[in-house]
C-alpha positions in Angstrom: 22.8 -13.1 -40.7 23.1 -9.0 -40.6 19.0 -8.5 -40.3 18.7 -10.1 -36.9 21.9 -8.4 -35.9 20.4 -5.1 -36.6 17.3 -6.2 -35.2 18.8 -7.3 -32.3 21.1 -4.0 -32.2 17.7 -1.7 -32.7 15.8 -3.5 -29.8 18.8 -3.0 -27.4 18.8 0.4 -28.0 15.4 1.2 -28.1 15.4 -0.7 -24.7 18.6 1.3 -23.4 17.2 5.2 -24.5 13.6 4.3 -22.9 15.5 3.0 -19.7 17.1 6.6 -19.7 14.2 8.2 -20.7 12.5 6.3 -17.4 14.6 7.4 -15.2 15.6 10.8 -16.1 11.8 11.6 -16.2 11.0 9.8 -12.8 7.9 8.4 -13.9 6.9 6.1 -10.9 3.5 5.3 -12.0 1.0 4.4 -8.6 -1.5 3.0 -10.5 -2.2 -0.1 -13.1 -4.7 -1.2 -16.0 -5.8 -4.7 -13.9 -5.5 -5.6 -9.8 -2.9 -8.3 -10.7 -0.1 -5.7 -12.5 -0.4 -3.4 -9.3 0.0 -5.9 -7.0 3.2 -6.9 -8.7 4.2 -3.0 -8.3 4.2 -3.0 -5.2 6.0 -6.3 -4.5 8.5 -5.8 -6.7 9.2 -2.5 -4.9 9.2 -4.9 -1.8 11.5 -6.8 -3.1 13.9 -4.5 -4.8 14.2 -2.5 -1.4 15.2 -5.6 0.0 17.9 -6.2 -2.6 19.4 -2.3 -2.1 19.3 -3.4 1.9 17.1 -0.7 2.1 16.3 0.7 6.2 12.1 1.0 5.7 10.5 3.3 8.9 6.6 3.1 8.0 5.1 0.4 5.9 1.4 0.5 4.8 -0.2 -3.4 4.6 -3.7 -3.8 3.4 -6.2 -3.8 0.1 -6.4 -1.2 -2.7 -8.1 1.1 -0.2 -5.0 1.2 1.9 -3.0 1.5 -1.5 -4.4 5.3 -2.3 -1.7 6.4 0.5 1.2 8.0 -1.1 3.4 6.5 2.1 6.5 7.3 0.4 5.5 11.2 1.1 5.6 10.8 4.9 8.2 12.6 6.0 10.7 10.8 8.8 13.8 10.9 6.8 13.3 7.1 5.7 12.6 4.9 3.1 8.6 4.4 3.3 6.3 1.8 1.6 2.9 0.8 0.7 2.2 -2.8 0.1 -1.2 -2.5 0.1 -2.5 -5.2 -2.7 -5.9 -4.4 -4.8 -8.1 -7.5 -4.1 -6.4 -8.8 -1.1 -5.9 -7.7 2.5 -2.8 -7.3 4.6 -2.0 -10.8 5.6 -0.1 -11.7 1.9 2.4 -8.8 1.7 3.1 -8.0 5.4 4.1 -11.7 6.0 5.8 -11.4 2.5 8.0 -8.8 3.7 9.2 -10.5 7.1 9.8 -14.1 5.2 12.5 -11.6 3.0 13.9 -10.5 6.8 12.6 -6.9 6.5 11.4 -5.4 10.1 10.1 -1.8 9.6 10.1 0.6 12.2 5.7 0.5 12.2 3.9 -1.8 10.4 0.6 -0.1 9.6 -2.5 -2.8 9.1 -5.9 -1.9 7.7 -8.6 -2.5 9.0 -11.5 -2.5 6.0 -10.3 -5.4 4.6 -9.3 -7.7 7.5 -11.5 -10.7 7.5 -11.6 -11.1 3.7 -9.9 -14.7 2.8 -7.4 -15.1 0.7 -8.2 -15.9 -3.3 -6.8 -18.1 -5.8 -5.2 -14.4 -7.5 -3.1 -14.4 -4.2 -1.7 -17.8 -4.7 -0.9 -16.7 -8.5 0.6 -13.4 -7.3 3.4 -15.3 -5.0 4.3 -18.1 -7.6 4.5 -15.3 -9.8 7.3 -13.4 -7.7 9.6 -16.1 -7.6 10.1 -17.0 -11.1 13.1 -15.3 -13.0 11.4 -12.2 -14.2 10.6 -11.4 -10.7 14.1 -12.2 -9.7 15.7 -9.8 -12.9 13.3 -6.9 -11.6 14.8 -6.8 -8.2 18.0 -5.4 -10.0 16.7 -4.2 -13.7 14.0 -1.2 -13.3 13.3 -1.9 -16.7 11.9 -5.6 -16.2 9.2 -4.1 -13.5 5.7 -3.8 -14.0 5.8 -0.2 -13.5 8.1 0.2 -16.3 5.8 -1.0 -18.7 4.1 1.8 -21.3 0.8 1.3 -20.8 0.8 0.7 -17.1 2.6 4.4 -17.1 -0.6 5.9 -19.7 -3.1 4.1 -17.7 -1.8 5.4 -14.2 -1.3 9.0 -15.6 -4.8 9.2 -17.2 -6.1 8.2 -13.7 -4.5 10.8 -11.7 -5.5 13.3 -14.4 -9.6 11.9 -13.8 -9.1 12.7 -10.5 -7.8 16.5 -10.1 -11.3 17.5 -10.3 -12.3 15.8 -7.0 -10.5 18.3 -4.9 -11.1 18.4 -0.6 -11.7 21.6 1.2 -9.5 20.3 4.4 -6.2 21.5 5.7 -4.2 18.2 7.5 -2.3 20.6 10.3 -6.2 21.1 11.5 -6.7 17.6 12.3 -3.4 17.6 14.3 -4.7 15.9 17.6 -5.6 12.8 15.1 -3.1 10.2 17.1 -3.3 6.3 17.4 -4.7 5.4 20.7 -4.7 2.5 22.9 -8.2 0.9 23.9 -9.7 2.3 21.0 -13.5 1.9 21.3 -15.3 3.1 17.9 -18.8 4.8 17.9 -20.4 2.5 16.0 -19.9 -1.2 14.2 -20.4 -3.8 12.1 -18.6 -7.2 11.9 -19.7 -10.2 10.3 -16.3 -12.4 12.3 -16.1 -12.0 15.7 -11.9 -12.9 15.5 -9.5 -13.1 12.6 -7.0 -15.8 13.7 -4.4 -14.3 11.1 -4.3 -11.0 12.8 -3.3 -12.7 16.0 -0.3 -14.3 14.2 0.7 -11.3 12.3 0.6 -8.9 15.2 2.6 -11.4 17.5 5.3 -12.3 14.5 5.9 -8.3 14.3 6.0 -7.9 18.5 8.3 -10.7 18.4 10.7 -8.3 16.5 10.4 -5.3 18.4 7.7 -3.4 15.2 5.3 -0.9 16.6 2.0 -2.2 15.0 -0.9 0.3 14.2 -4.4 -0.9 13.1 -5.3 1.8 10.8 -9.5 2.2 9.7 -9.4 3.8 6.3 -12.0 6.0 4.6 -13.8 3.5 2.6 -16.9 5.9 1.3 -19.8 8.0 2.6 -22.2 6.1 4.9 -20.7 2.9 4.9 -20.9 1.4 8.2 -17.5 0.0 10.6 -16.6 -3.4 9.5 -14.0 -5.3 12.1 -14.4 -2.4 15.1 -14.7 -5.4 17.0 -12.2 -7.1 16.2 -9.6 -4.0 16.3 -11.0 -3.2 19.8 -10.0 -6.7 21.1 -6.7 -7.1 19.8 -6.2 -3.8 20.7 -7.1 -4.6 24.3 -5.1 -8.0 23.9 -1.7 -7.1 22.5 -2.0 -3.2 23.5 -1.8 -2.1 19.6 -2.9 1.2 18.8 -5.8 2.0 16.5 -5.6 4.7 14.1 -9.4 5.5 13.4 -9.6 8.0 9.7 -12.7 6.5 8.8 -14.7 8.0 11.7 -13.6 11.7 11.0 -13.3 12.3 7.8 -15.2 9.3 5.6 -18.1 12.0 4.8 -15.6 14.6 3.7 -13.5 13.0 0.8 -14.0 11.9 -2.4 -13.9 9.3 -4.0 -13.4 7.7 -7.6 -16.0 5.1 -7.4 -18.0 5.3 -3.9 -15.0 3.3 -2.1 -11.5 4.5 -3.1 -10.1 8.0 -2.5 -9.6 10.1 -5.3 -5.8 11.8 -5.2 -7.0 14.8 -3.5 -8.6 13.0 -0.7 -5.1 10.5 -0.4 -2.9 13.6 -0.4 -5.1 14.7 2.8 -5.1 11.2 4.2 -1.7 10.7 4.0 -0.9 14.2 5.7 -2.8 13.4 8.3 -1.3 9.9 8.9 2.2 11.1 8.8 1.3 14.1 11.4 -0.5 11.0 13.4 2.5 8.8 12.9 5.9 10.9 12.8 6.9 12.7 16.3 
């Protein structure tokens, strides 16, 4: 009987000194080896916020585009999120977050993704959060995905990839970038003329009191606007504010494969978005 003991004694403390070793180092990894483990990232920050009873100000809801932001750098003096889940669009995780009775100060909704359906890989992502794991990493960092050694190797490797793809831009000389009312873009391209989800979405967050903002990301140089349309009507019907970064700056970042933002070009974008958002 004394081998498993010391088994069992070994893996307890080899659990306990990388637990310290986690969070003396602050290692928060932002990125993850497959779409499905960084979805789970950023739920389980969802969730674990909700568990500390945690006041959010801004949260970011959208696809993997959405997710280059670094929202947790805006600075308003509260607890920011991103929720933006790789695959997916903002539908999933923003109505995740009111079902758990969390009302942020802005909801943030992107645009690129909007009238993409929802997959079987959703469905599997929301069974997935309420089994028991999911419950343990609410309170035990250690249980999360982002604790996990080869998410952290994978996510630093990728950061480290993109340092080379720097952006010759200062955000306090885009200042005058604001959401505006009755946004009308230059030029579109839709393939839905409405997204009956949006509707509900907006109207759930109006219903308590959440300043929405329809954000267009930077999705890549010369793609066209996907969903201006839509944006302009609900825009016109539910007088949300449209936060257009795609227009100005899309031919002026980089980007690690033609369609995300490199960390450079998210550092910029998320300047700019907390100068456009934060009085």
């Amino acid at each position: 009987m004394r081998l498993p003991f010391k088994v069992l004694f070994i893996t307890v403390l080899m659990l306990v000194m990388y637990g310290l070793f986690l969070g003396l180092s602050g290692v928060k990894p932002r990125f993850a080896e497959s779409n499905f483990v960084a979805n789970q990232m950023r739920l389980q920050s969802l969730d674990a916020l909700v568990s500390g009873g945690a006041e959010l100000g801004i949260v970011n809801a959208g696809s993997s585009i959405t997710s280059r932001i670094v929202t947790e750098r805006i600075d308003n003096d509260k607890v920011n999120l991103n929720i933006g889940l790789d695959g997916s669009n903002a539908f999933l995780a923003a109505n995740r977050m009111l079902d758990l009775g969390v009302v942020p100060g802005v909801l943030v909704i992107e645009l690129n993704t909007i009238g993409i359906d929802s997959s079987g890989n959703d469905l599997l992502l929301l069974d997935g959060m309420n089994s028991g794991t999911a419950r343990l990493a609410r309170y035990f960092p250690l249980v999360r995905a982002r604790s996990r050694p080869v998410t952290i190797i994978y996510s630093k490797l990728k950061r480290f990839k993109d340092k080379g793809l720097s952006v010759d831009l200062r955000a306090e000389d885009y200042s005058g970038v604001k959401p505006v009312k009755n946004y009308r873009f230059e030029s579109e391209v839709s393939g839905v003329d409405r997204v009956p989800a949006l509707d509900a979405l907006i109207l759930r967050a109006h219903a308590l009191s959440v300043r929405v903002v329809l954000l267009m990301m930077p999705d890549g140089v010369g793609r066209p606007i996907k969903y201006g349309n839509v944006a302009e009507a609900m825009a016109e019907k539910y007088g949300v504010e449209v936060l257009d970064l795609k227009t100005p700056f899309a031919d002026k970042m980089t980007y690690t494969d033609g369609l995300h933002l490199s960390e450079p070009s998210a550092a910029f974008i998320t300047e700019v978005l907390s100068n456009a958002l934060v009085d």
